[in-house]
C-alpha positions in Angstrom: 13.2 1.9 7.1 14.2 -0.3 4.4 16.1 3.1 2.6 18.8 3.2 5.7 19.6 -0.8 4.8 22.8 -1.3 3.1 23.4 -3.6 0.0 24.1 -6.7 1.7 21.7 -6.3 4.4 18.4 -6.1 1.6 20.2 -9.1 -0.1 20.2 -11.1 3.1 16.8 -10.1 3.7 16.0 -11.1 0.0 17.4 -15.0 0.9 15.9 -15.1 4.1 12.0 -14.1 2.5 13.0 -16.7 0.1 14.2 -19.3 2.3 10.8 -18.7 4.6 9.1 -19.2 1.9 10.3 -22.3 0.6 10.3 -23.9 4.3 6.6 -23.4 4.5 5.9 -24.4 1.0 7.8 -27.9 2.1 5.4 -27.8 5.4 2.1 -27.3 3.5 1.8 -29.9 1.0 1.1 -32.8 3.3 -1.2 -30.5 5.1 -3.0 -30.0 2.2 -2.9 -33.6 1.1 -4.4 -34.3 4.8 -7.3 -31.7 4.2 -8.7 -33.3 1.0 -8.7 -36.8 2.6 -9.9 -35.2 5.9 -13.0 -33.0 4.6 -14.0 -35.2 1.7 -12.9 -32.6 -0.8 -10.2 -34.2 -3.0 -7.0 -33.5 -4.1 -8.2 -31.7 -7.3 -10.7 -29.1 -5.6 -8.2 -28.8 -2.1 -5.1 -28.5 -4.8 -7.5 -25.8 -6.6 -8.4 -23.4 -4.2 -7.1 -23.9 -0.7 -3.5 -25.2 -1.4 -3.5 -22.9 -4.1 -4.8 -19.8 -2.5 -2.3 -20.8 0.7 0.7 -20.6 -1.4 0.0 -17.9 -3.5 -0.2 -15.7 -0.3 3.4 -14.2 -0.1 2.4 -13.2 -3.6 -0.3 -11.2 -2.9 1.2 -9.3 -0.2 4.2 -8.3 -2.8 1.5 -7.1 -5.4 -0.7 -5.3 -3.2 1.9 -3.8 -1.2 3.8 -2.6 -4.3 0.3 -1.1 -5.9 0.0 1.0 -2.5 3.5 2.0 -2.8 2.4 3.2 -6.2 4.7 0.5 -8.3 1.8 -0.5 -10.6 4.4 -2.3 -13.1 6.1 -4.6 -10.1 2.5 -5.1 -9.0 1.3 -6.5 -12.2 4.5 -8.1 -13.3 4.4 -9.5 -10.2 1.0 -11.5 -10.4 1.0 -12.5 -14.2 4.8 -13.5 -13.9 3.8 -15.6 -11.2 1.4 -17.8 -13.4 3.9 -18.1 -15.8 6.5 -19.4 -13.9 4.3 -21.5 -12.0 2.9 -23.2 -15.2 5.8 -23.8 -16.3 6.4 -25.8 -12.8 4.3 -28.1 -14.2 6.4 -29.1 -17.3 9.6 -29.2 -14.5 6.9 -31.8 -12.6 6.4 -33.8 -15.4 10.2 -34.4 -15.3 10.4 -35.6 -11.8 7.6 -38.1 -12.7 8.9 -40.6 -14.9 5.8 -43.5 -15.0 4.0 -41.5 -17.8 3.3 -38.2 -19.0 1.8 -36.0 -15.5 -1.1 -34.5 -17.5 -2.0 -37.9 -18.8 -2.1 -39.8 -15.2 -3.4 -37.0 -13.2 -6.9 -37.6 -14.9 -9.5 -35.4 -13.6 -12.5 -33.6 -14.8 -12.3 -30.5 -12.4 -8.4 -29.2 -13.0 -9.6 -29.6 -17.1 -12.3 -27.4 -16.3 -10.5 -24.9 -14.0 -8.0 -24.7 -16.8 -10.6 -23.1 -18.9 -11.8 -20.5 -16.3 -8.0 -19.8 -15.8 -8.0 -18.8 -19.9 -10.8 -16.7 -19.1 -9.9 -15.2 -16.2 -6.9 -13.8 -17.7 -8.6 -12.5 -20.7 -10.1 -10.1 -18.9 -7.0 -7.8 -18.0 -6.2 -7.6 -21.6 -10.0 -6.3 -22.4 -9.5 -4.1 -19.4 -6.0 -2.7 -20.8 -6.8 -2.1 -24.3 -10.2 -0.7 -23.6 -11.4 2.8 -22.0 -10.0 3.7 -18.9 -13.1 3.8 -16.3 -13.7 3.4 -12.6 -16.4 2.8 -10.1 -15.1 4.0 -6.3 -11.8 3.9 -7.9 -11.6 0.3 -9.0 -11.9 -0.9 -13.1 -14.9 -3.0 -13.6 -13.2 -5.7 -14.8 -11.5 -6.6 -11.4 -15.3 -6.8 -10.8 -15.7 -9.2 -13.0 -12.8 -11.1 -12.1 -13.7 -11.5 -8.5 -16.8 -12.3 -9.2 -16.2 -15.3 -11.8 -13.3 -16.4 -9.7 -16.4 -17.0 -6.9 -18.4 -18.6 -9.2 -15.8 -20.9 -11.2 -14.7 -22.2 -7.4 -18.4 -23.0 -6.7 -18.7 -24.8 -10.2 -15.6 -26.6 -9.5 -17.0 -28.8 -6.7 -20.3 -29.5 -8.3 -17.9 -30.4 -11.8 -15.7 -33.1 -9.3 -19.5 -34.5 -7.4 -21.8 -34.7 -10.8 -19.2 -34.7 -13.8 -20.5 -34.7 -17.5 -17.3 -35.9 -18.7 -15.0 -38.5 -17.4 -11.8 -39.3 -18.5 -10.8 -42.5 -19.8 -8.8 -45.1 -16.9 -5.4 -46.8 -18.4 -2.7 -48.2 -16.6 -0.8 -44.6 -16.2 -3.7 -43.0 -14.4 -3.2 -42.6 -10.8 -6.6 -42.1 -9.3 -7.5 -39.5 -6.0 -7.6 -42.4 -3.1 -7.9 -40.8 0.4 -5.4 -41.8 2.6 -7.6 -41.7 5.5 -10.6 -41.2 6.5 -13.0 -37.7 6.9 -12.2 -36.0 9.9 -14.9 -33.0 11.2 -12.8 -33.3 15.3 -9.9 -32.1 16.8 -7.6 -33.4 14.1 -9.2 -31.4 11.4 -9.3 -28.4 13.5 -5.7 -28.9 14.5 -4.4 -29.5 10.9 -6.7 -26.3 9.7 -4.5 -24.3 12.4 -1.2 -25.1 11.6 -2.4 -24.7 7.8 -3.4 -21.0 8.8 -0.3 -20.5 10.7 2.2 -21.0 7.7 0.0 -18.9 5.5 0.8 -16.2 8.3 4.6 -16.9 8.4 4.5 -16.6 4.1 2.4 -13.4 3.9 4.9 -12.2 6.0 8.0 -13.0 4.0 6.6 -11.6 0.9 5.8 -8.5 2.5 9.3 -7.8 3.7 10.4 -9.0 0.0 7.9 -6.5 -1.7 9.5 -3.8 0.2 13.4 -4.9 -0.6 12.2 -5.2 -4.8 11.0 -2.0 -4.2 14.0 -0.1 -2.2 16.1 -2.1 -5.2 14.2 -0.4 -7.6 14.7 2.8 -6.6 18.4 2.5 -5.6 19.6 1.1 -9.0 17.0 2.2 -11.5 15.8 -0.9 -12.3 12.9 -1.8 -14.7 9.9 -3.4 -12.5 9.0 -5.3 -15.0 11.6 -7.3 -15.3 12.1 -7.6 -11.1 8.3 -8.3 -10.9 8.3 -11.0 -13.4 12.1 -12.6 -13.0 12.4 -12.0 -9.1 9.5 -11.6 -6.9 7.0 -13.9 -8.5 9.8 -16.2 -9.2 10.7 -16.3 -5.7 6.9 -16.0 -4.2 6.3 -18.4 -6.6 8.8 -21.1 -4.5 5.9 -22.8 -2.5 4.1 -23.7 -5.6 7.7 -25.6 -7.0 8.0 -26.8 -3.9 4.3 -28.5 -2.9 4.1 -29.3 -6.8 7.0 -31.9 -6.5 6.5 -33.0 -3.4 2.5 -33.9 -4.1 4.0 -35.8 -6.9 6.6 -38.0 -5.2 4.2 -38.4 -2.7 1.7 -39.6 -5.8 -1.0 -37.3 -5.1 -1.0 -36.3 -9.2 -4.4 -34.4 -8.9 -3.3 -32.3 -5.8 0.0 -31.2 -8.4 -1.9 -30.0 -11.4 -4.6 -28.7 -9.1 -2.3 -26.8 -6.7 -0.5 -24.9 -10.0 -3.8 -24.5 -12.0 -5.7 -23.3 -8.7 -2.7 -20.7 -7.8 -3.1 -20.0 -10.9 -6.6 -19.2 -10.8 -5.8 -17.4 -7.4 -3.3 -15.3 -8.3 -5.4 -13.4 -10.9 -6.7 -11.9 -7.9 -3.7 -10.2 -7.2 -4.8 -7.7 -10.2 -8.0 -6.9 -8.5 -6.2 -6.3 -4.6 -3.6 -4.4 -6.9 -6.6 -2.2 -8.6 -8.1 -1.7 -5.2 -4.4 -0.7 -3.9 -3.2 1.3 -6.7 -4.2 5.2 -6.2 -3.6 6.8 -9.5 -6.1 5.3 -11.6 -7.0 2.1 -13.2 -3.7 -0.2 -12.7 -4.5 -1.8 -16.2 -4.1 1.2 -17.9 -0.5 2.5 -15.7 1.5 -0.6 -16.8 3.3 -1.0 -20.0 4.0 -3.7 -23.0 6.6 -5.7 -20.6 3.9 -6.6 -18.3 1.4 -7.4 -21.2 4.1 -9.1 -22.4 4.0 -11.4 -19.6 0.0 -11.7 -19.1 0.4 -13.3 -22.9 3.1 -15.6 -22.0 0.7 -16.6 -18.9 -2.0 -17.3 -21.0 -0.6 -19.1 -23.8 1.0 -21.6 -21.2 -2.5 -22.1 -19.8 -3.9 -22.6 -23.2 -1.0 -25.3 -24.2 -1.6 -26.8 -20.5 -5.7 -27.0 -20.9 -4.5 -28.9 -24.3 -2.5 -31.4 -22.8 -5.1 -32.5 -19.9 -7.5 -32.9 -22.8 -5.6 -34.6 -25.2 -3.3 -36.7 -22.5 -0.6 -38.0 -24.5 0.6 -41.0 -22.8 4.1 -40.1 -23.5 6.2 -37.7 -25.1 10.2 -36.8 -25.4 12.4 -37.3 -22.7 8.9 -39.6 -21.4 7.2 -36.1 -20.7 4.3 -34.5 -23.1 4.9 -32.7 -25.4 2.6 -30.2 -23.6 5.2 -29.8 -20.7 8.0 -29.1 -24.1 6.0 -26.8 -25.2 5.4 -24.5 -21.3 8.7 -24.6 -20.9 9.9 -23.6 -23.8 7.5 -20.8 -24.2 8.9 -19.7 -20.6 12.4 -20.1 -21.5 11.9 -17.7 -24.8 10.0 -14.9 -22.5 12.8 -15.0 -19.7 15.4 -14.5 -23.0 12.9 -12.1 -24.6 12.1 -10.1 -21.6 16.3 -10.2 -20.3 17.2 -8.8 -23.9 14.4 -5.9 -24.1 
């Protein structure tokens, strides 16, 4: 279908996925915000794994449609570029909030510790792709593993918020998680869980008309799908997590930012094992090349900087952001220039 669509046509349907997505990304945030005061979950833990799952979504329709299209670089490219940009959000957030560093006033035990998992989690592609190429019912057993600790880090998380070992230290800057209302287990709840489910629905949809146009784009002009992976669909798929980032922070829900990104994050390292599960010809860690490596490196030293910064939390830095945020988005800034020039 999409082969019979002229130029302009799969470049309006590029804006319009885009545009879809960034409408429900808008819509979602204050939903999400909503759900931590109305279950009793927090900003940090809601941020973390359902905001963070929701609008990741569009995402994971673009990698595991490419993988059964048999585009294992897009696929990948897609999900690691994802994290990349979307860590690098945070260093754009920081910007926007100008009362203190973002890392230092969002204090909270559970997006430090999710932070960690996230350095782990994406260790284990790079073990998978430099090791020996094996499969159980067609599927690496490191996407195994990554399902399975992703299960288990979510389950930690909530006992890390309830009984935490560590707790970080109050100043003036730190804007604690206050509910705005009450817990809700009614018709409000229920009603707010809909319409939460709804505009997950209207962004898996968007990204799976945008896998198909990256791919037909591909193909047409020859390009590499590394570089459209990492630069356009996980940029763009990566729009609600830019948009609900900056809008928790204006809205001062500070732990809902950092644990949206970090919790995508977290999330979209599953895209690698729906793309292994997807992808036909083999192990999917073992059909991509160096570009996509290139990228899961990039992901994973931003992490590592980030996971710094919420441990260290420098009151202040240049510009009245950490030096942290300096750091992400300067690290991004060199790969985009790195990975443009290869």
């Amino acid at each position: 279908m999409f082969a019979d669509l002229s130029l302009p046509v799969l470049l309006a349907i590029v804006v319009l996925a885009a545009l879809v997505i960034l409408f429900s990304g808008l819509r979602i945030t204050p939903l999400a915000d909503r759900l931590a005061d109305q279950t009793g979950l927090g900003e940090a833990i809601v941020g973390g794994v359902l905001l963070g799952a929701a609008t990741s979504i569009s995402g994971l329709v673009v990698t595991t449609t490419a993988a059964l299209d048999g585009y294992a670089s897009l696929s990948f490219s897609n999900a690691v570029g994802g994290i990349a940009a979307q860590t690098a959000f945070l260093g754009l957030a920081d910007i926007v909030y100008r009362k203190a560093n973002l890392e230092h006033a969002a204090a909270e035990i559970a997006n430090v510790f999710q932070a960690g998992v996230l350095v782990v989690l994406l260790s284990i592609p790079f073990l998978a792709a430099t090791g020996p190429e094996v499969a159980v019912i067609g599927i690496h057993p490191a996407s195994f593993i990554l399902a399975i600790s992703y299960v288990v880090a979510v389950a930690v998380s909530r006992r890390v918020r309830d009984t935490p070992m560590w707790n970080p230290v109050e100043t003036e800057q730190t804007q604690l998680d206050r509910p705005d209302e009450e817990q809700s287990t009614g018709r409000r709840l229920k009603l707010t869980l809909l319409v939460f489910a709804g505009l997950m629905l209207i962004m898996a949809v968007a990204g799976w008309g945008l896998s198909r146009t990256a791919s037909e784009l591909i193909e047409r002009f020859d390009l590499s799908q590394s570089l459209i992976g990492a630069l356009m669909t996980a940029v763009l798929t990566s729009l609600p997590e830019l948009v609900t980032t900056l809008a928790a922070v204006r809205r001062g829900a500070l732990q809902l930012a950092v644990g949206g990104i970090i919790g995508g994050n977290m999330f979209d390292t599953l895209f690698l094992v729906a793309a292994d599960a997807a992808y036909r010809d083999g192990s999917i860690y073992h059909a991509v090349g160096s570009g996509d490596l290139f990228w899961l490196g990039t992901g994973l030293t931003m992490t590592a900087v980030l996971l710094l910064g919420l441990v260290l939390r420098q009151k202040v830095g240049p510009g009245g952001i950490g030096w942290e945020s300096v750091t992400m988005l300067g690290l991004y800034v060199g790969a985009v220039g790195v990975q443009a020039a290869a």
